[in-house]
SEVEX-944391 format. One record per residue (C-alpha): residue number from 1; residue in one letter; x, y, z. Coordinates in nm, 4 decimals, padded with zeros to 6 digits, m for minus. Example, Ala and Ser with C-alpha at 12.3 -4.5 7.8 and 13.67 -1.06 7.14 Angstrom:
<pts>
PT   k r       xx       yy       zz
PT   1 A  01.2300 m00.4500  00.7800
PT   2 S  01.3670 m00.1060  00.7140
</pts>
This chain:
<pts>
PT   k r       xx       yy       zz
PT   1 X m01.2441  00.8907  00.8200
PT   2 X m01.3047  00.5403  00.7219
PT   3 X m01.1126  00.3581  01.0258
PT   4 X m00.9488  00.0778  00.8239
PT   5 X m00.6095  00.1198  00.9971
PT   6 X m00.8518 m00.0465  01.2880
PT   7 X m00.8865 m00.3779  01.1141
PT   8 X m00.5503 m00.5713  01.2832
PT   9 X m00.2380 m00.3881  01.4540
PT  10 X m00.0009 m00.4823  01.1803
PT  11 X m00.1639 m00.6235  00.8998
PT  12 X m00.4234 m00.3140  00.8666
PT  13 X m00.6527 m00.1387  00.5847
PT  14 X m00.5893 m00.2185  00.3073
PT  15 X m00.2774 m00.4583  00.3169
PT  16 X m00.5586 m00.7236  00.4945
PT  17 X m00.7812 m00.6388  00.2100
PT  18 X m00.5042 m00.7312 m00.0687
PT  19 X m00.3722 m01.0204  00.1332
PT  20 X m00.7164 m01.2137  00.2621
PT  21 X m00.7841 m01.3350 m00.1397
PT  22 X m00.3829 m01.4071 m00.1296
PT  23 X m00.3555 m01.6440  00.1262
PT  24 X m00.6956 m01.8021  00.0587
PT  25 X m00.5777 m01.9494 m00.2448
PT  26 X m00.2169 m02.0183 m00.1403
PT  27 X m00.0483 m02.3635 m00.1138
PT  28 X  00.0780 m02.4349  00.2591
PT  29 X  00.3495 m02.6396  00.1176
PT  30 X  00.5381 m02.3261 m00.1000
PT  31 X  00.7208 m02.0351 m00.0213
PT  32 X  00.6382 m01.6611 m00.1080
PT  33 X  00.8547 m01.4052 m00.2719
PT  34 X  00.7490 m01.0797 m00.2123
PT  35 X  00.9314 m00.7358 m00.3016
PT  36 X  00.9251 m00.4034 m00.1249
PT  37 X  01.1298 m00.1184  00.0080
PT  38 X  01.3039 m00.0490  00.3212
PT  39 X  00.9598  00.1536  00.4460
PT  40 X  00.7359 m00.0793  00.3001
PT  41 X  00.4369 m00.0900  00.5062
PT  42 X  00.3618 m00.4407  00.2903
PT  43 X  00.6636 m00.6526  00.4165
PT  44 X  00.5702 m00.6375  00.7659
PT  45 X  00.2150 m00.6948  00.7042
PT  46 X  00.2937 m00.9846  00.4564
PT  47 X  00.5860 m01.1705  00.6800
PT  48 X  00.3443 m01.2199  00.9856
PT  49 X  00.0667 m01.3025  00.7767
PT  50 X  00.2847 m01.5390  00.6614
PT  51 X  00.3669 m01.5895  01.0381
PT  52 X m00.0328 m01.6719  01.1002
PT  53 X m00.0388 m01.9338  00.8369
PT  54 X  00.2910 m02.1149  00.8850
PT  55 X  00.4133 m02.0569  00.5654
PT  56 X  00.7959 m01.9433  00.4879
PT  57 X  00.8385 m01.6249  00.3080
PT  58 X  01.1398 m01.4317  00.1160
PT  59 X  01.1212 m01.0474  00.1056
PT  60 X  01.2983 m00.8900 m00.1660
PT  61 X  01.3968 m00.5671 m00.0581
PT  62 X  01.5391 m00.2924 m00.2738
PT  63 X  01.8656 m00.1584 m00.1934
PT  64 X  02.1409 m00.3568 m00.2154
PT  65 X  02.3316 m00.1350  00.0973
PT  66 X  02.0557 m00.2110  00.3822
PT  67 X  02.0536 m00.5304  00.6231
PT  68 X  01.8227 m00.6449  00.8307
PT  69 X  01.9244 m00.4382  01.1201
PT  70 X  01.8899 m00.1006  00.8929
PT  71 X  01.5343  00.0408  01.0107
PT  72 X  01.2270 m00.0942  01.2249
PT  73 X  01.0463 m00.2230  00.9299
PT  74 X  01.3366 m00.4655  00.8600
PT  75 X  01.3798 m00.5513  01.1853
PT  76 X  00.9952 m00.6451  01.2341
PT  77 X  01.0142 m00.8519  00.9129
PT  78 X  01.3340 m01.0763  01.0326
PT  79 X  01.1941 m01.1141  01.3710
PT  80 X  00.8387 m01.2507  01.1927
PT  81 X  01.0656 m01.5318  00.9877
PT  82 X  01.0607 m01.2926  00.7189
PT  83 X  01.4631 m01.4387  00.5096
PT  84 X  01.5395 m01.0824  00.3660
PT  85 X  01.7642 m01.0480  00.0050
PT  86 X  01.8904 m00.7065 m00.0913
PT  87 X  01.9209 m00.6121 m00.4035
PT  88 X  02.0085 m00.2948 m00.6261
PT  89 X  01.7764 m00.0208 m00.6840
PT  90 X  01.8119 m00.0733 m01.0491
PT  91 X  01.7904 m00.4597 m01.0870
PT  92 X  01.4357 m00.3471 m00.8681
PT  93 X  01.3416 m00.0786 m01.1227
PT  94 X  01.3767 m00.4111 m01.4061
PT  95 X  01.1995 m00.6216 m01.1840
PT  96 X  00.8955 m00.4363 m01.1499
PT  97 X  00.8930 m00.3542 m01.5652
PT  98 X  00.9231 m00.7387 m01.5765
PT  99 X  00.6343 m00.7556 m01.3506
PT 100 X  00.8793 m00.9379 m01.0938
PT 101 X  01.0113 m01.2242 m01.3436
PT 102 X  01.3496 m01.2348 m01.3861
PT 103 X  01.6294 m01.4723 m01.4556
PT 104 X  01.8834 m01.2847 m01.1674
PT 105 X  01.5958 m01.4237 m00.8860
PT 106 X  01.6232 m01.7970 m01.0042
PT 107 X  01.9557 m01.8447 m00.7358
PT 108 X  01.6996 m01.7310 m00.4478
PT 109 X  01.3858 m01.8496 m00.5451
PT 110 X  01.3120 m02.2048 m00.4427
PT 111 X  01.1180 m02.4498 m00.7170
PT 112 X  00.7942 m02.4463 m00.5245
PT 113 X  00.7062 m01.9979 m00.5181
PT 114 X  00.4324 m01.8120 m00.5373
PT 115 X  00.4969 m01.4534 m00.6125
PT 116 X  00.3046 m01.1870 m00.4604
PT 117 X  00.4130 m00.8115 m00.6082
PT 118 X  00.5304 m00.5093 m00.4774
PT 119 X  00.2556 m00.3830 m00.2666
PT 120 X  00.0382 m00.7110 m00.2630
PT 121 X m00.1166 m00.6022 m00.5575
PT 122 X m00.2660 m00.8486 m00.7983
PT 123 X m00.6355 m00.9834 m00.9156
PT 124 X m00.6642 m01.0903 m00.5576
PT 125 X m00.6012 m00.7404 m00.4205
PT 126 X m00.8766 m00.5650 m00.6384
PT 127 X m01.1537 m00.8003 m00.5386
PT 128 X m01.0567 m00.7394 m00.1599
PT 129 X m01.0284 m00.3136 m00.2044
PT 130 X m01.3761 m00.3335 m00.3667
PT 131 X m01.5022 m00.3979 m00.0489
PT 132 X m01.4146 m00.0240  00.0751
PT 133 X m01.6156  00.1222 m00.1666
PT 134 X m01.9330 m00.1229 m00.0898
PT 135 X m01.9157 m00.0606  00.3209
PT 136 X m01.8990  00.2945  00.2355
PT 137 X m02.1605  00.3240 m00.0648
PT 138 X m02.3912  00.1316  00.2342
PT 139 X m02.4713  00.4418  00.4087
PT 140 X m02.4243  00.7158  00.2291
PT 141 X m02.2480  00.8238 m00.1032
PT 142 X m01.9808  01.1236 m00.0081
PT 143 X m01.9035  01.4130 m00.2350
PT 144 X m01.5383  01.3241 m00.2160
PT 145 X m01.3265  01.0258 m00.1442
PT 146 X m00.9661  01.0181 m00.0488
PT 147 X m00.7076  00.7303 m00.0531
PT 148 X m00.3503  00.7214 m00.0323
PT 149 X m00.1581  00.4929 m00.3167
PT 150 X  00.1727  00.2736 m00.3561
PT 151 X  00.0823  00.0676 m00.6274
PT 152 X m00.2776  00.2145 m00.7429
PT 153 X m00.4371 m00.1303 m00.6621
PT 154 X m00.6457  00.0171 m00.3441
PT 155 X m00.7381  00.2602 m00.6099
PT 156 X m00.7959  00.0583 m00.8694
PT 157 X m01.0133 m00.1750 m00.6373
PT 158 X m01.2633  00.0992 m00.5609
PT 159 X m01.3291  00.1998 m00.9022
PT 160 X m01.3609 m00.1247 m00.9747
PT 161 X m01.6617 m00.0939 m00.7187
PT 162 X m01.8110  00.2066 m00.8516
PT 163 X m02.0796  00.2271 m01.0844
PT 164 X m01.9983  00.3839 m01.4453
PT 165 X m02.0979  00.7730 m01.3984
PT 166 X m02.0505  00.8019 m01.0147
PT 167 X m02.0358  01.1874 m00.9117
PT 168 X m01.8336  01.0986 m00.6065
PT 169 X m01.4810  01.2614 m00.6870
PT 170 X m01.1760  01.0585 m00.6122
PT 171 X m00.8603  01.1816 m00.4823
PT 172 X m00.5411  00.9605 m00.4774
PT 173 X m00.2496  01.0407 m00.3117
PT 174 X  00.0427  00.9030 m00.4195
PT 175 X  00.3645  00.8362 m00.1880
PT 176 X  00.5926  00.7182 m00.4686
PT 177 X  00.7101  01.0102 m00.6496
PT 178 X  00.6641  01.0205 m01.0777
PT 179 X  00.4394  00.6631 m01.0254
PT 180 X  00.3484  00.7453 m01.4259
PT 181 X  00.2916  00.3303 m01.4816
PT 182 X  00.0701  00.3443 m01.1663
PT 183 X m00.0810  00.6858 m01.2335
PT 184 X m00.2250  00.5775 m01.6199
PT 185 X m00.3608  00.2524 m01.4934
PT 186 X m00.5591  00.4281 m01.2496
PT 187 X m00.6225  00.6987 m01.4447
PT 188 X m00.7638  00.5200 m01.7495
PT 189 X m00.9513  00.2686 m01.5712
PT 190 X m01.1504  00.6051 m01.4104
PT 191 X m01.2058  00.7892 m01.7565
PT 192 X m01.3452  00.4272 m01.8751
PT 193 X m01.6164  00.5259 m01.6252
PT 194 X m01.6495  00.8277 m01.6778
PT 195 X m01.5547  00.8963 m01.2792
PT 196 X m01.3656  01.2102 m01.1973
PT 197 X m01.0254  01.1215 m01.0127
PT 198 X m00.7715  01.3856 m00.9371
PT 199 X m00.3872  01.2199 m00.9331
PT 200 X m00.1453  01.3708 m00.6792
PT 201 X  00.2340  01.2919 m00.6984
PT 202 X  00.4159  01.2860 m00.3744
PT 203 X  00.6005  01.5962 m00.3241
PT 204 X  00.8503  01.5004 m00.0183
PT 205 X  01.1140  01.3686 m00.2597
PT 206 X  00.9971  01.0371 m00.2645
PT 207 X  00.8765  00.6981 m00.0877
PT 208 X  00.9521  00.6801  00.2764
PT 209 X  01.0690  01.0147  00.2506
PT 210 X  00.9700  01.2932  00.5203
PT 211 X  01.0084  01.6667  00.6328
PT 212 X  00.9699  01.8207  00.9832
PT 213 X  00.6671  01.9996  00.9029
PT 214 X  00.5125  01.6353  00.7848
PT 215 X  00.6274  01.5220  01.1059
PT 216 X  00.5136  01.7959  01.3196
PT 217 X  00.1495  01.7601  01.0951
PT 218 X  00.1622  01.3816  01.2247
PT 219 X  00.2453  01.3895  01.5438
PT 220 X  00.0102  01.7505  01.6294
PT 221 X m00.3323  01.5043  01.4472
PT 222 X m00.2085  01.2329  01.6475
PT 223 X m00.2192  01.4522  01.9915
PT 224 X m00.5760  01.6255  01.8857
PT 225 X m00.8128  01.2646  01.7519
PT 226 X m00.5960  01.0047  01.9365
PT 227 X m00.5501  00.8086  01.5394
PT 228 X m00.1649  00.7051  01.4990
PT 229 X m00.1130  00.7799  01.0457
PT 230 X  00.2085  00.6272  00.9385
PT 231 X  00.4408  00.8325  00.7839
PT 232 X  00.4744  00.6946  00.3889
PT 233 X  00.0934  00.7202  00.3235
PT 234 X m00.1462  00.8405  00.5338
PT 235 X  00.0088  01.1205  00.6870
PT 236 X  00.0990  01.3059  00.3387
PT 237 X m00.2661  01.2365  00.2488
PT 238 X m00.3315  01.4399  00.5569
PT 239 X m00.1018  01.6893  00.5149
PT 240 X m00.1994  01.7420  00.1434
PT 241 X m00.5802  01.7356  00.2918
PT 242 X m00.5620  02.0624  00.5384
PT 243 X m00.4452  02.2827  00.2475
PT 244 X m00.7732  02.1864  00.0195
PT 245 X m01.0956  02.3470  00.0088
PT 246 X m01.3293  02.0341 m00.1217
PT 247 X m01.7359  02.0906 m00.0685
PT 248 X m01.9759  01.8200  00.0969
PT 249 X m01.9197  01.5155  00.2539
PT 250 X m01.5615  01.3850  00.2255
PT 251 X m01.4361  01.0788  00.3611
PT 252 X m01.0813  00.9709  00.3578
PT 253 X m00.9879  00.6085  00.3506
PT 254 X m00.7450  00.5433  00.6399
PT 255 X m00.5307  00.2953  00.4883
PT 256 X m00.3113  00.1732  00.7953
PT 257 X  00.0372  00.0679  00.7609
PT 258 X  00.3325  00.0741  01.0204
PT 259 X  00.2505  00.4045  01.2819
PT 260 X  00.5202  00.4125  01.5350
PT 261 X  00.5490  00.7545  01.5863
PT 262 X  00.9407  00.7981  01.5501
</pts>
């Protein structure tokens, strides 16, 4: 296991990687607009980086029936200075085609924003998830590689590292169920390489989405290495993991995210 879920407490794997090139080119004086769900593991992690840097943030949250009282994650982000704004499930879905330009945001969004996407995805994020594939390519180059995926830019960030005609396999995981926009990207950026990479769609009935047996999977790998997974990524990568027979010398990329274990 690549221990990136080690990097900070909150703001871990690969939400530090996609955020670092963020906030190193970000104005102090404006205010972010971000989107996410009510699980999102990237709210948290972007309202107290934008905590660190004392820099106000809006999260966009999908789901116009929630509050900021309606799970942990929401409740982190408020208590970071995080303003939340709810909104429908399908004004989201028209958001995200739009790549998160729209006309219905202009009543929230003050004149001086900066948008970061769902996810924290973006040119910065790439540059920052190439790095997992260079720390790991320094010692040794595994058979297999496995990484869970929201948006496909921590997937799209290690290819982006890889040289054209690498035998290492990847394997992504995905935690948002029928991610076909997500899935191509990632798909046809691999076969441009001519790198193997093996799509799985999430098979819990969706993001955030869980199961006992997921849960009991968590909590019995949590009691046996001591390693918190959260629940949206990391733990159906796990779970999907112990039922596969892969060869050689496999390393999974512990992405972090929010690991309470309730």
């Amino acid at each position: 296991m690549k221990r990136d879920d080690l990097i900070h407490p909150v703001i871990s794997g690969n939400k530090w990687r996609k955020l670092k090139g963020f906030f190193d080119q970000l104005d102090p004086n404006s205010t972010i607009v971000t989107f996410g769900g009510a699980h999102s593991n990237h709210l948290p992690a972007a309202a107290l980086a934008a905590k660190m840097h004392g820099v106000k943030i809006i999260g966009v949250v999908r789901g116009e029936e929630l509050n900021k009282d309606s799970n942990e994650n929401l409740q982190y982000c408020f208590s970071e200075g995080m303003q939340l704004h709810f909104i429908s499930r399908k004004l989201y879905r028209e958001l995200r085609e739009l790549d998160w330009q729209a006309d219905e945001l202009l009543s929230i969004i003050p004149e001086n924003h900066i948008l970061l996407p769902e996810g924290g995805a973006g040119d910065h994020s790439v540059i920052g998830c190439e790095e997992i594939w260079t720390e790991i390519k320094s010692n040794f180059t595994p058979d297999h590689l496995v990484v869970s995926s929201g948006t496909g830019s921590t997937a799209y960030g290690i290819l982006s590292a890889m040289s054209p005609n690498e035998k290492t396999e990847v394997h992504v995981i995905s935690a948002v169920r029928g991610a076909k926009k997500e899935m191509r990207k990632v798909c046809t950026y691999a076969e441009s390489k001519n790198i193997t990479l093996h799509w799985v769609d999430e098979a819990f009935g969706g993001f955030g989405k869980t199961s006992p047996e997921l849960q009991v999977s968590r909590v019995e790998f949590h009691k046996s290495t001591g390693i918190q997974i959260d629940k949206n990524y990391n733990a159906k990568l796990w779970f999907w993991l112990q039922k596969q027979s892969l060869q050689g010398r496999i390393v999974w990329v512990n992405t972090g995210g929010f690991t309470t274990m309730s």
